[in-house]
LUMDORO-38396 format. One record per residue (C-alpha): residue number from 1; chain; x, y, z. Coordinates in steps of 0.1 Angstrom, whole numbers, plus 5000, padded with zeros to 4 digits. Example, Ala and Ser with C-alpha at 12.3 -4.5 7.8 and 13.67 -1.06 7.14 Angstrom:
// residues 2
PT/i/ch/east/north/up
PT/1/A/5123/4955/5078
PT/2/A/5137/4989/5071
//
This chain:
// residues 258
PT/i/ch/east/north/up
PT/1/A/8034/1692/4213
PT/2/A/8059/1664/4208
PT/3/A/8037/1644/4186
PT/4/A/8030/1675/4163
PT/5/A/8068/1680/4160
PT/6/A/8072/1643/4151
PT/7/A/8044/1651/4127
PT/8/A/8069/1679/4110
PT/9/A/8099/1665/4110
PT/10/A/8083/1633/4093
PT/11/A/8068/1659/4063
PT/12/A/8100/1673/4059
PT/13/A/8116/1639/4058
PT/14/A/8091/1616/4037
PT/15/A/8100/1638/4004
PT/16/A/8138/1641/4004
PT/17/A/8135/1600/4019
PT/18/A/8107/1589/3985
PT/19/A/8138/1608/3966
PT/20/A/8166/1591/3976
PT/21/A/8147/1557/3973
PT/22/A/8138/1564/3930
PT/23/A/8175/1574/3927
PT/24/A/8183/1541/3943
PT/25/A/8158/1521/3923
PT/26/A/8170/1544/3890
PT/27/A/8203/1533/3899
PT/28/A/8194/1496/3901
PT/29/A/8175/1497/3871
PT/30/A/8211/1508/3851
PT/31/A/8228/1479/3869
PT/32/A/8202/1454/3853
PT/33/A/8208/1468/3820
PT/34/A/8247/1473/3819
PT/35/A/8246/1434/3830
PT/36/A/8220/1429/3800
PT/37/A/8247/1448/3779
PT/38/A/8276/1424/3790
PT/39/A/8257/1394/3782
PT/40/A/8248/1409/3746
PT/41/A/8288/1416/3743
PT/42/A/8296/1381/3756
PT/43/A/8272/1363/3729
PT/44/A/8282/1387/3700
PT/45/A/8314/1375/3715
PT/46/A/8306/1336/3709
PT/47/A/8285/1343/3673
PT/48/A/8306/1358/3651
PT/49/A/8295/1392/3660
PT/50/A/8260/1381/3650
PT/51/A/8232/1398/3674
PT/52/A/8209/1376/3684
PT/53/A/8184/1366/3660
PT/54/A/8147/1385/3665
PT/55/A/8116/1371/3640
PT/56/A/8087/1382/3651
PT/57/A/8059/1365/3635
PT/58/A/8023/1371/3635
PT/59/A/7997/1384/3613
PT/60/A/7979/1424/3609
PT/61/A/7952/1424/3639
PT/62/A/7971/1399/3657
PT/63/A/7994/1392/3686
PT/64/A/8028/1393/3676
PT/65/A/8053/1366/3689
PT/66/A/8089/1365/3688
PT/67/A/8106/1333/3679
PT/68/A/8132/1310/3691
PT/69/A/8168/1328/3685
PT/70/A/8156/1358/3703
PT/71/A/8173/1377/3732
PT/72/A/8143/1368/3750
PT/73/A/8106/1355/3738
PT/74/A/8071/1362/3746
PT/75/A/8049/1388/3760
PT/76/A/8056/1408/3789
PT/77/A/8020/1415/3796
PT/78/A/8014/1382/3792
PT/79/A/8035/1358/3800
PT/80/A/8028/1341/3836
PT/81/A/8062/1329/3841
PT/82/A/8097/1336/3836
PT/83/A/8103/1305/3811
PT/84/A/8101/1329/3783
PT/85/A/8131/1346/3798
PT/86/A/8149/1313/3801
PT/87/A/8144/1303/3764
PT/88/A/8157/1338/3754
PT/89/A/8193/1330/3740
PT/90/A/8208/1355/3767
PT/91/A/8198/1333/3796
PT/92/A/8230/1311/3799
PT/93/A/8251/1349/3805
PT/94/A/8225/1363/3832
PT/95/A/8208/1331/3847
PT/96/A/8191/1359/3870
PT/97/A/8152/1370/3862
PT/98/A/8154/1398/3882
PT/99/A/8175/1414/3862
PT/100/A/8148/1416/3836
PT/101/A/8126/1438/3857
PT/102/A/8131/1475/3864
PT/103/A/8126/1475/3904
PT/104/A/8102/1506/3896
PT/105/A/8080/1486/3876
PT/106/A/8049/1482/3894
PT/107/A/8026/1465/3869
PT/108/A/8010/1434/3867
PT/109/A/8004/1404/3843
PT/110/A/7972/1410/3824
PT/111/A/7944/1395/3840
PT/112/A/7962/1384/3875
PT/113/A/7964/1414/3890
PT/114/A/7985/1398/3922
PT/115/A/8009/1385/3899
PT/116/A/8041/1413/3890
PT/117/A/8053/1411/3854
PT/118/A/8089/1393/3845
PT/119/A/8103/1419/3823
PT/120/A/8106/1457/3817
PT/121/A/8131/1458/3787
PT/122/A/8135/1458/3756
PT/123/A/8165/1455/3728
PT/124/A/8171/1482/3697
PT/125/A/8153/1460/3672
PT/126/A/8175/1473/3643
PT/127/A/8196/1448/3654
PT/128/A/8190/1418/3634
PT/129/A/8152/1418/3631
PT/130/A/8127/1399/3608
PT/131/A/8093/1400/3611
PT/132/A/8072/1375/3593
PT/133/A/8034/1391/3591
PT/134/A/8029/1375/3559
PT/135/A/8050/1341/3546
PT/136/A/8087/1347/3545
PT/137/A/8107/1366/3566
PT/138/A/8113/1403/3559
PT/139/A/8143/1431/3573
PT/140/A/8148/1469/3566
PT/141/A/8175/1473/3548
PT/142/A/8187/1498/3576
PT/143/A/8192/1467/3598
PT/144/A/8225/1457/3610
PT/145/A/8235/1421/3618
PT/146/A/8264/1424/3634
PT/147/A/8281/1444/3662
PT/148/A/8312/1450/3640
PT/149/A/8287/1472/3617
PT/150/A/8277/1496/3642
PT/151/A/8290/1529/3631
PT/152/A/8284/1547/3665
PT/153/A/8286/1519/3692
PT/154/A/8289/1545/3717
PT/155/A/8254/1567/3709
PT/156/A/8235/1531/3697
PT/157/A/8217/1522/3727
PT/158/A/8211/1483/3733
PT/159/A/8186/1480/3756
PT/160/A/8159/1504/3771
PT/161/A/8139/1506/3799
PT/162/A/8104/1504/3785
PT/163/A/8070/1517/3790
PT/164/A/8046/1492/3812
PT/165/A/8016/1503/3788
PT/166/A/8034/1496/3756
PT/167/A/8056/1470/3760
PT/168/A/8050/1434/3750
PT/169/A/8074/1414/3727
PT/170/A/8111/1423/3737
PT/171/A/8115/1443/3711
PT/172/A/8119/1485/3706
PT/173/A/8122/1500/3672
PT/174/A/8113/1536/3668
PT/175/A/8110/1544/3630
PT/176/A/8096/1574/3608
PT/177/A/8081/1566/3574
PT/178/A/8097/1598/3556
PT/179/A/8060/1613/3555
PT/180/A/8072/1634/3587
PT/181/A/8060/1608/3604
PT/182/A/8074/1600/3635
PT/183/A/8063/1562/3649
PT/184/A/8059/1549/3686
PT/185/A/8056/1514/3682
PT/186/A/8068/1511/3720
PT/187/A/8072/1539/3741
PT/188/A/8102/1544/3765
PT/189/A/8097/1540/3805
PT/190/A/8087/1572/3819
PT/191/A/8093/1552/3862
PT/192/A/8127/1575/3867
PT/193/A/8112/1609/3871
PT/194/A/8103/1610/3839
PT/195/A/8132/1594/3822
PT/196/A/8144/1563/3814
PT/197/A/8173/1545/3815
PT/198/A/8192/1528/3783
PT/199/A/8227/1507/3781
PT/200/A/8247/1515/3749
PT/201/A/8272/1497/3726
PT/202/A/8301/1500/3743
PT/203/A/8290/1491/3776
PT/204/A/8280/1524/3794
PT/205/A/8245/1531/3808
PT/206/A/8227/1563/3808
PT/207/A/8196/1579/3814
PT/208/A/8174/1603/3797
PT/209/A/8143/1627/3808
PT/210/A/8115/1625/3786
PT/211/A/8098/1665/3768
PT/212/A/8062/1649/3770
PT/213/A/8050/1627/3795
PT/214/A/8028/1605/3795
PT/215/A/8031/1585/3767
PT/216/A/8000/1567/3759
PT/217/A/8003/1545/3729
PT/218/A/7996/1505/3736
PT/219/A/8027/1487/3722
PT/220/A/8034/1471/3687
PT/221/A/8005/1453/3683
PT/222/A/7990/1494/3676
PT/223/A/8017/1515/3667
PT/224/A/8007/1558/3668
PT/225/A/8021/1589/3654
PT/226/A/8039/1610/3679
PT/227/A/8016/1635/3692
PT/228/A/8032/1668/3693
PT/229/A/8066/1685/3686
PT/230/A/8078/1674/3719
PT/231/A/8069/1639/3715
PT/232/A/8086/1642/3682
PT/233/A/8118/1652/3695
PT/234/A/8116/1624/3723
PT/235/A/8115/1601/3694
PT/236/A/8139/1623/3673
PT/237/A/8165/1617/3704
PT/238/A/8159/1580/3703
PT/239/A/8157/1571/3665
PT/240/A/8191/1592/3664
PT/241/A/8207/1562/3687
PT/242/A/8198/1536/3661
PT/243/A/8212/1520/3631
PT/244/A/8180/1536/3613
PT/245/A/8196/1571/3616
PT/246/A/8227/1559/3601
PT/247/A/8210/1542/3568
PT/248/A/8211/1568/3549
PT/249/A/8252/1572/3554
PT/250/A/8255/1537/3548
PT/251/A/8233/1543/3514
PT/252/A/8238/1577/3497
PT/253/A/8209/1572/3471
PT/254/A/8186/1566/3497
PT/255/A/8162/1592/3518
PT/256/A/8171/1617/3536
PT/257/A/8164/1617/3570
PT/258/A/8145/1649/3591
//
C-alpha cells in the first residue's frame, strides 16, 4: 500500500519537477546569451562600433567556413574542440565555453557520438557579413556594419539560440528573395518548449514559441523554403528583427517587403 502511494505521488511529481527543470535550463540558456550580448557591446565598444567581421567562404556543394575576424569560427557539428570558440574575436570578453552551449542542447559532434557539441548559437548575420563563394568578397546591401546603424536596436535580435539539425557556421540569416519566398537557411532552436530564446540590441533577452514545430531543414550548407503559412510567419517574426526588414526604409527605390 505504501509503495503504491509512493508510486503516485512520484507521477504527480515527475511532470511539474521535468517542468521546473526546462524553465531552469530556458532560464540559463538567456543568461548565456545576455552575457554573449555584453561581450558584442563591449567589442563594438573597442571597434569603432564595427560588428565583428563574418566572411564565410566556400564554394556551391561545399562546406562553408567562416574566417578569422568572426565572432566565433568553425562548425558546430563539426568541430571536436572548443579552439574554434577561442579564435572567435569574442573570446577575450567571455573566456567561458560554456556559455556557448544551450544547457538543453543534447546533441553530439558528428561522428563521435560520446562527444557533446561546443556551441548552440548563432549571431544575426546582417551584421557585417561577406561571403566569398566565388573570388572576392560579397555583402547585401541591407547589411549594416555598425551598431550605430541599427534603426531598432531594441527589436534586432543579436544572437539566437539555434536549431541542433541546422546549425553549423555561427551564423543565422533568415532572408526572402521577393518571389514570396521565405528562406530557412538555419532554423531557430525549438529545446524551450518549443521556443527559443534570442538576446537583442540593447541588451535584453527574450524568448519566443515557435507556430510549426519541427523544423527540419539541414543548415546553410542546404538552405529550404518555409513549408507552410505557419512556418512563414515564424520566419516572418524573425526576418522582422533584422536589418533586412529595415532595407527598404533605408532605400526607398528598392522592393518592397511582404
Amino acid at each position: 500500500m505504501v509503495i503504491a502511494i509512493i508510486a503516485i505521488l512520484a507521477g504527480l511529481l515527475l511532470p511539474t519537477l521535468g517542468k521546473a527543470k526546462a524553465k531552469g535550463q530556458a532560464i540559463a540558456c538567456a543568461s548565456n546569451l545576455r552575457q554573449l550580448e555584453l561581450a558584442l557591446r563591449l567589442y563594438t565598444d573597442d571597434n569603432q562600433s564595427f560588428f565583428p567581421l563574418t566572411v564565410c567562404a566556400g564554394s556551391f556543394g561545399s562546406l562553408w567556413v567562416t574566417q578569422p575576424g568572426a565572432w566565433a569560427l568553425g562548425d558546430a557539428k563539426r568541430d571536436r574542440t572548443d579552439e574554434n570558440l577561442k579564435k572567435g574575436v569574442l573570446w577575450k570578453y567571455v573566456q567561458e565555453a560554456g556559455l556557448y552551449k544551450c544547457p538543453s542542447d543534447r546533441s553530439r559532434v558528428e561522428g563521435l557520438p560520446d562527444l557533446p557539441r561546443f556551441r548552440s548559437y548563432a549571431l544575426n548575420g546582417w551584421f557585417n557579413y561577406y561571403d566569398n563563394v566565388v573570388s572576392a568578397a560579397t555583402t547585401h546591401p541591407s547589411t549594416i556594419f555598425k551598431e550605430t546603424e541599427a534603426r531598432r536596436p531594441a527589436t534586432n535580435f543579436g544572437f539566437v539560440c539555434a536549431n541542433e539539425r541546422s546549425i553549423d557556421i555561427p551564423v543565422f540569416a533568415p532572408w526572402h528573395d521577393f518571389r514570396d519566398e521565405f528562406r530557412w537557411c538555419t532554423t531557430p532552436g525549438e529545446r524551450h518548449a518549443k521556443a527559443a530564446c534570442l538576446s537583442f540590441l540593447d541588451g535584453h533577452t527574450d524568448s519566443h514559441r515557435w507556430l510549426y514545430t519541427p523544423k527540419l531543414n539541414t543548415g546553410i550548407q542546404q538552405c529550404a523554403n518555409a513549408v507552410n503559412e505557419q512556418d512563414r510567419n515564424d520566419h516572418r517574426w524573425l526576418l522582422e528583427r533584422t536589418p533586412y526588414w529595415d532595407w527598404p526604409l533605408r532605400n526607398p527605390l528598392g522592393p518592397t517587403l511582404p
